[in-house]
N, C-alpha and C positions, 0 to 999 in steps of 0.2 A: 763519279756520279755527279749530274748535273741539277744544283738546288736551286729551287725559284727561292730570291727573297722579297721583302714585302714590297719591295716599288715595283713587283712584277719586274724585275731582269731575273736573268740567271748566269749563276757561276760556277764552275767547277769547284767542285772538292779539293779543301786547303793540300790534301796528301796525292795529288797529282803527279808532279813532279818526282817527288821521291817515289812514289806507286809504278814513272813511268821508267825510271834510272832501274828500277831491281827487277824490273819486269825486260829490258833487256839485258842486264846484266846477269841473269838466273834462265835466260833460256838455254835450248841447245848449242846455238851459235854463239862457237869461243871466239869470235872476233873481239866481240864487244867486251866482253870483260879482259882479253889481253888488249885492247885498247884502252881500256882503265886502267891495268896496270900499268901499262906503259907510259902513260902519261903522268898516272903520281910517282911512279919512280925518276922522272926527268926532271915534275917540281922538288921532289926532296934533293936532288942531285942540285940544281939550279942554286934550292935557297941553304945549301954548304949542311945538310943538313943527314946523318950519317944512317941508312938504310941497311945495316947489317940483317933486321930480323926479316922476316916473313912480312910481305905489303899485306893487312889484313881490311877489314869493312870499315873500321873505323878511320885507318888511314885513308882510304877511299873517298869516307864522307866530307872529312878535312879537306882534302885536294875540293871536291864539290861547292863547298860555299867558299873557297879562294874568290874573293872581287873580282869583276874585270870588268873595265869601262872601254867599248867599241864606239865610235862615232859619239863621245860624248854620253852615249847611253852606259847607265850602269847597270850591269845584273852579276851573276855569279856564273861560274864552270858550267854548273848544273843546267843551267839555260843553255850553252854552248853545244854541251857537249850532247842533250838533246835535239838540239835544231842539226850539226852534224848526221847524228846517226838517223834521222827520218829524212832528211835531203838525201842521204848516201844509201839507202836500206839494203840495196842490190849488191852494192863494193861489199858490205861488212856482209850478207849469208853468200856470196859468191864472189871469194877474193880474188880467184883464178881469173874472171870473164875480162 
């Protein structure tokens, strides 16, 4: 939801991001969450770090606010891995085309 504040701009709702991660993560399209898992199973694997149990939400959300600094800019996964999945939208509900 988009709030006016008082100098007249507007900004979206601080729960954006995370609203936009579980909203494709929780649809029908299993790409996107074996694309999450796949990816924090490659950082736990990476940082020597031992994955016997079950990859659950909270492992998830960990992997999600991992840093990452692109071109000097810094933001986290969670940025990434949304700019990814709306640039590709077509690849992840139709992995066959």
């Amino acid at each position: 939801m988009w709030k006016q504040k008082t100098n007249n701009q507007y900004r979206y709702s601080k729960y954006l991001l995370c609203d936009s991660i579980i909203g494709f993560a929780s649809c029908r399209v299993e790409s996107y969450r074996n694309d999450l898992l796949n990816k924090v199973e490659e950082y736990y694997k990476q940082e020597d770090i031992d994955i016997i149990k079950y990859i659950d939400d909270e492992d998830i959300a960990i992997w999600l606010i991992q840093p990452l600094i692109v071109k000097e800019v810094k933001a986290t996964q969670i940025i990434r891995q949304l700019a990814i999945w709306t640039k590709y939208l077509e690849i992840y509900i139709y992995p066959t085309r």
